[in-house]
C-alpha positions in Angstrom: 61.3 -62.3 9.2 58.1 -60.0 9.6 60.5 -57.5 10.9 62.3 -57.4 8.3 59.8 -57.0 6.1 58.6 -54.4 7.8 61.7 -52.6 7.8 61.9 -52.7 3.5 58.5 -51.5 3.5 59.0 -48.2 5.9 62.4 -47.8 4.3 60.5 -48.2 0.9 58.1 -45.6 1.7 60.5 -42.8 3.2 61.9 -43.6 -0.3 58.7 -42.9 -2.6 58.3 -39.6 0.0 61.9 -38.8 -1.0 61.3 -39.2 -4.6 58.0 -37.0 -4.4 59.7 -33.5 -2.5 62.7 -34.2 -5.4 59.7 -34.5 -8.5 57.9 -31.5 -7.0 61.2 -29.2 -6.4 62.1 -30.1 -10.1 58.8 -29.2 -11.4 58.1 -25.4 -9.8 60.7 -24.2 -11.8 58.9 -24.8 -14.8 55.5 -24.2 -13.2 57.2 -20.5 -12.2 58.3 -19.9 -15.8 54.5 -20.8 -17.2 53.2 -18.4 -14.4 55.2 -15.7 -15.5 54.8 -15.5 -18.9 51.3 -14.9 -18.5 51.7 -12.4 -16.0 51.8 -8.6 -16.2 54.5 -6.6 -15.4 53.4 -5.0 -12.2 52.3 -8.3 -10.9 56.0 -9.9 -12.1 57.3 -7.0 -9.9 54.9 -7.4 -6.7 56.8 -8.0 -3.2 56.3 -10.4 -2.3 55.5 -12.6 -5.1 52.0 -14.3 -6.3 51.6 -17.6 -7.2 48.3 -17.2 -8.7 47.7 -15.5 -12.0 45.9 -12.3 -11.3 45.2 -11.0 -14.2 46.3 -13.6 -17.3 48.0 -11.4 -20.1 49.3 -12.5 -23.4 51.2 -8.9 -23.7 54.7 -10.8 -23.3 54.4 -12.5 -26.4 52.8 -9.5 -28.4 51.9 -6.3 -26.8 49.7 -4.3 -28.9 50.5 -0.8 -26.9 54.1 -1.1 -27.6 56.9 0.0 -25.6 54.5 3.0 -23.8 56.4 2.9 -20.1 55.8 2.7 -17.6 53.7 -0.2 -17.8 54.6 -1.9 -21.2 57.4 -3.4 -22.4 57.7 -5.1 -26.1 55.9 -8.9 -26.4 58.7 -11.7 -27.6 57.7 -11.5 -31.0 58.0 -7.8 -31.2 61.6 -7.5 -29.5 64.8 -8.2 -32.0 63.5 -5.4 -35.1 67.4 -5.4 -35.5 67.7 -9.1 -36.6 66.5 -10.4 -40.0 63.3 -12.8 -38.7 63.1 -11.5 -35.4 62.3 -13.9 -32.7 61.3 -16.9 -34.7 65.3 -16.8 -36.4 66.6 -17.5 -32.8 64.2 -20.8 -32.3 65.2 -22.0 -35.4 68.8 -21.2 -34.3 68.7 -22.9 -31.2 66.6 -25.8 -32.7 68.9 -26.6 -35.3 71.7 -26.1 -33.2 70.3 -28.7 -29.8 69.5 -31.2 -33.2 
């Protein structure tokens, strides 16, 4: 009986493991994305890759030196001058539409 329950408990364990390496390959996706938005362009483009913030930017969401290459590229909200609402009009789009 104590055999047994020492089997359950090492099988048990080798599940929680098993469990952990799947959370942690699910979450560096999203830890990736996070790290790159806050990245700048040089550093997105380094071989091989950092995965430490350098220097932390906010120029991908608005980039007050514009689209001056080749360092700078439009921020998020300053892409789309095409589309009535810019960026903001395709969230709401997307919102309204995964509602």
């Amino acid at each position: 009986m104590e055999r047994a329950n020492r089997n359950t408990e090492i099988l048990q364990r080798i599940s929680v493991a098993f469990a952990l390496v799947l959370a942690l390959l699910t979450l560096v996706p999203y830890y990736w994305m996070v790290l790159g938005a806050f990245k700048t362009v040089p550093e997105l483009n380094r071989i091989p890759p950092t995965f430490m913030i350098e220097v932390p930017t906010l120029n991908s969401f608005y980039d007050p030196a514009g689209n001056t290459p080749p360092d700078h590229t439009l921020g998020l909200f300053q892409r789309y001058p095409g589309t009535e609402g810019g960026f903001p009009r395709y969230m709401w789009n997307s919102f309204a539409v995964s509602a």
